[in-house]
N, C-alpha and C positions, 0 to 999 in steps of 0.2 A: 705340533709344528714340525720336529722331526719325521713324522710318514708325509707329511706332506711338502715336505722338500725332495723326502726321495719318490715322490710321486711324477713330480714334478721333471725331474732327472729322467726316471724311465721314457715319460710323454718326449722329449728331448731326442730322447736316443730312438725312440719308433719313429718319429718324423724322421729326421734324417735318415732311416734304413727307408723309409716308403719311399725319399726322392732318388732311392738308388735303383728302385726297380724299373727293369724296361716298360717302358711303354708300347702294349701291342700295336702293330701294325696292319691295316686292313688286306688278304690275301686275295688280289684280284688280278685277273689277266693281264696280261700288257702293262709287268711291273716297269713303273717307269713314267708313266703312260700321264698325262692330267688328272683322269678319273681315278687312276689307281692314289694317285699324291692326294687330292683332295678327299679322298677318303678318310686316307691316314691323318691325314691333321684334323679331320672332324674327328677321330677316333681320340687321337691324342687330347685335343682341347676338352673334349666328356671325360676322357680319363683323369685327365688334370682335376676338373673340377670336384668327381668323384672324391680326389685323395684331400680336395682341399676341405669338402663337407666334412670328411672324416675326420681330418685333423681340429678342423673347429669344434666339432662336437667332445672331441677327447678334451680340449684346451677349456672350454667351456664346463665340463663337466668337474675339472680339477678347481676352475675358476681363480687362479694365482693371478700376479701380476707378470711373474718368471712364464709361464704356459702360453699365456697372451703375446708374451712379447719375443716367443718363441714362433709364434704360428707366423706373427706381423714378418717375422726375418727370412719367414719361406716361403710365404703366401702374401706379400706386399701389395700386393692390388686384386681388383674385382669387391663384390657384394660382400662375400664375407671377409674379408680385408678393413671395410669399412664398420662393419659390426665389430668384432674383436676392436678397435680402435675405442667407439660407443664404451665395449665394457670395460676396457683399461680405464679410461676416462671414471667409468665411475669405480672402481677401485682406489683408484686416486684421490678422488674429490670424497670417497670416506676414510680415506685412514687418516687416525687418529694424529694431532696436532705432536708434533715435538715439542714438550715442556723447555721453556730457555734452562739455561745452567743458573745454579744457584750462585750467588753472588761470593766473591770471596771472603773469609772468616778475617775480621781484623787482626792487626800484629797482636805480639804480647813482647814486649818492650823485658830484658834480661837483668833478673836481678843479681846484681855481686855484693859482696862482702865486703863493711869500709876495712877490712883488714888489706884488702887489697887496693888501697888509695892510692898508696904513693907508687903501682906497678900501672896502673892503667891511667892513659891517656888518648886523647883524640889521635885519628892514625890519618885516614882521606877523608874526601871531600869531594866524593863522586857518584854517591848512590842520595840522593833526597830524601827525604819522610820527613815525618812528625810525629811526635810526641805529645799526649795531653796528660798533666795533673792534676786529678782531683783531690784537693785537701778533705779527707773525713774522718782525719787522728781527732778534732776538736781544740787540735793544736795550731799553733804558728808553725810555717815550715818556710826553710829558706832553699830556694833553687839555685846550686852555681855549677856553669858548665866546668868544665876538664879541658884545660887546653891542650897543644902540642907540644908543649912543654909540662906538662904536668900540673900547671897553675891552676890557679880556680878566678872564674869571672862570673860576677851578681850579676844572676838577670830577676832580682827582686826576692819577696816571698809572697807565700797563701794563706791568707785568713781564714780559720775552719770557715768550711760551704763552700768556697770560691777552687775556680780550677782557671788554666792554663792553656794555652796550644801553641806551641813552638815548633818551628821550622828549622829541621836539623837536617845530620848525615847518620848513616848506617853503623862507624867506626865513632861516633862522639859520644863518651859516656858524662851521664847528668848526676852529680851528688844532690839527694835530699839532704839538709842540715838543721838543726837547733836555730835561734835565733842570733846565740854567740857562736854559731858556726862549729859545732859537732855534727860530725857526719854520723846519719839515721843509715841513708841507705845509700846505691849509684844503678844506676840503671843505664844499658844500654838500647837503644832504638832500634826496632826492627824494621825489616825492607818496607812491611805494610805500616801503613800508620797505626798509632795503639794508644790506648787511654790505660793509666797510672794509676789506681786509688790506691792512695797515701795513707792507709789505715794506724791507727792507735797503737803504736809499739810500746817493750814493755819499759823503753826508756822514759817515756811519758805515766808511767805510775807512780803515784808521790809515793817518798819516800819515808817510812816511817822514822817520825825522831828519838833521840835516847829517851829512855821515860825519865822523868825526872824522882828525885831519892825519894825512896816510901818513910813516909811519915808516919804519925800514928794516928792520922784518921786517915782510911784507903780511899774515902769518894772527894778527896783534893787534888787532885791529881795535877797542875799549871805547867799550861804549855810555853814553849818559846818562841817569841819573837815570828810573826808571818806564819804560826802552827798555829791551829785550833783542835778541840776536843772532840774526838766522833768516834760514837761507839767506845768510848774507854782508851781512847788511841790519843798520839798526839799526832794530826796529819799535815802537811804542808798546803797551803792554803793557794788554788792554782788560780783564782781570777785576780789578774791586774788591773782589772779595768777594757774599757775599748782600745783597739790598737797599741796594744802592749803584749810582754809574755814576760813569765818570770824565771827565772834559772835554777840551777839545779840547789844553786845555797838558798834561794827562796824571794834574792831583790827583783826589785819588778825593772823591766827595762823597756822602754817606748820600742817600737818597731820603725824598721830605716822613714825617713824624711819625718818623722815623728820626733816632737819633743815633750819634756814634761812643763806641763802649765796650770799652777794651781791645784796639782795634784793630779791630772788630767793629761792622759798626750793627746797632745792636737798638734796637726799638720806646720811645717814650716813657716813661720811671715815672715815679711820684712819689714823693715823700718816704719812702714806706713800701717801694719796692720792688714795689708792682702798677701793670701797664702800663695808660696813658692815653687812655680810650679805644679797647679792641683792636677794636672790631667795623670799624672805618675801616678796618683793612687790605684788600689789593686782594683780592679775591676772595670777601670774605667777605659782599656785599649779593646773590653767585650762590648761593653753598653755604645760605644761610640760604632763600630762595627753592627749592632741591632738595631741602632737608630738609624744607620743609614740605610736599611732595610726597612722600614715602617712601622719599627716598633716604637711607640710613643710611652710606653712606660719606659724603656729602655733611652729613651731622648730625657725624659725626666729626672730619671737619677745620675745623669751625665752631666745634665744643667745644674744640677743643686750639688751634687761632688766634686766635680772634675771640671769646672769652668773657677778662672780670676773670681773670688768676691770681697 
């Protein structure tokens, strides 16, 4: 590529020395004269063309686009004017396509430290994004923004599987929480929108309980109360049931608009027996949004969860 740019330069610089040279003039009697002019410009016009064969042959032989469009800038018109045009043309019509740009890499959304909870708060409200969380701890997770005052406001939680997309600013940071409202983690939003997995922290490892006093048979081991026995251990027992989570002493506790019924948390009713408010439940501002796209399993689990029944 190199030789052939500076090839190309040389061709460049002998053109313009060849348009410096005189052009001979015809030495005939009676300068001055008709016959003596008309001579001279037949001489000149073969000379011309002389320098223009040469120059296409050199331009041609380097075959650039630069060489081509060097000859076109001195030799603008006639026969070989036209040809040099022809092989730009096809120069042109082969070089290879410019690949588009690759697409930009999404955000990554900034993680801090709940140590630093009561330092950070929402600041402007001038750069837009979003943020998505995907719950994959297999935990309950509660989401509350960070205001401008430092407050915190529920905008619900995530049932292991389920995720999220919120429309935020650049300066708003989002606390992950427990379902009593310990902070897991706080994340800031970056300029690009950015997806969150909410993975399994070590706050979410049961805790092992005190063994209970050694007897004198060792394979009795009784656990307490919400523990069971695994592996020789006594471990805290993490399923509550559907739409619940249990806390860190072990009771089980319904998740928000949930109550316990029979053992059981089920959604809100009122006096009649129809639940309050079903469209609140989690997942149902996604499924209503895919239904209105033509997703008809998506209209299905909308009807049977998230509608009055």
């Amino acid at each position: 590529m190199t030789l052939r740019r500076d090839a190309t330069l040389l061709f460049v610089c002998w053109l313009v020395f060849s348009l410096t040279l005189p052009v001979p003039t015809a030495l005939t009697a009676g300068t001055g004269q008709p016959e003596a002019q008309g001579a001279a410009a037949a001489e000149s016009d073969e000379s011309r063309r002389a320098r223009a064969a040469a120059a296409f042959n050199s331009a041609k032989e380097l075959g650039t686009a630069e060489a081509w469009n060097a000859f076109l800038a001195n030799y603008p018109t006639g026969f070989h004017a036209d040809l040099a045009r022809a092989y730009l043309k096809k120069l042109t019509d082969q070089a290879p396509a410019v690949s588009p740009a690759a697409p930009a890499s999404s955000g990554k959304a900034q993680e801090l430290s709940c140590s630093e909870r009561n330092k950070v708060r929402s600041q402007n409200s001038d750069v837009p994004t979003k943020v998505t969380f995907v719950n994959t701890s297999g935990m309950y997770r509660s989401i509350q923004w960070i205001d401008f005052k430092g407050g915190l406001k529920d905008y619900g939680g995530l049932n292991p599987g389920d995720r999220v997309t919120l429309d935020t600013f650049v300066t708003h940071p989002w606390m992950i929480a427990t379902g009593p409202g310990d902070c897991l983690q706080i994340f800031m939003p970056d300029a690009r929108p950015a997806t969150v997995e909410l993975g399994r922290l070590a706050a979410d490892e049961p805790q092992t309980a005190p063994t209970a006093k050694k007897t004198l048979k060792k394979d009795t081991l009784v656990c307490a109360k919400n523990y069971k026995l695994r592996n020789g251990e006594c471990v805290l027992i993490q399923n509550c049931g559907t739409n619940a989570y249990r806390s860190a002493e072990g009771d089980c506790y319904c998740n928000k608009n949930y109550v316990m019924s029979n053992g059981k948390c089920v959604w809100k009713q009122d006096k009649k027996g129809f639940e309050v408010a079903p469209w609140k439940k989690s997942g149902c501002t996604a499924w209503k949004a895919q239904c209105s796209q033509g997703n008809n399993k998506a209209c299905g689990q909308y009807e049977a969860n998230c509608q009055v029944n």
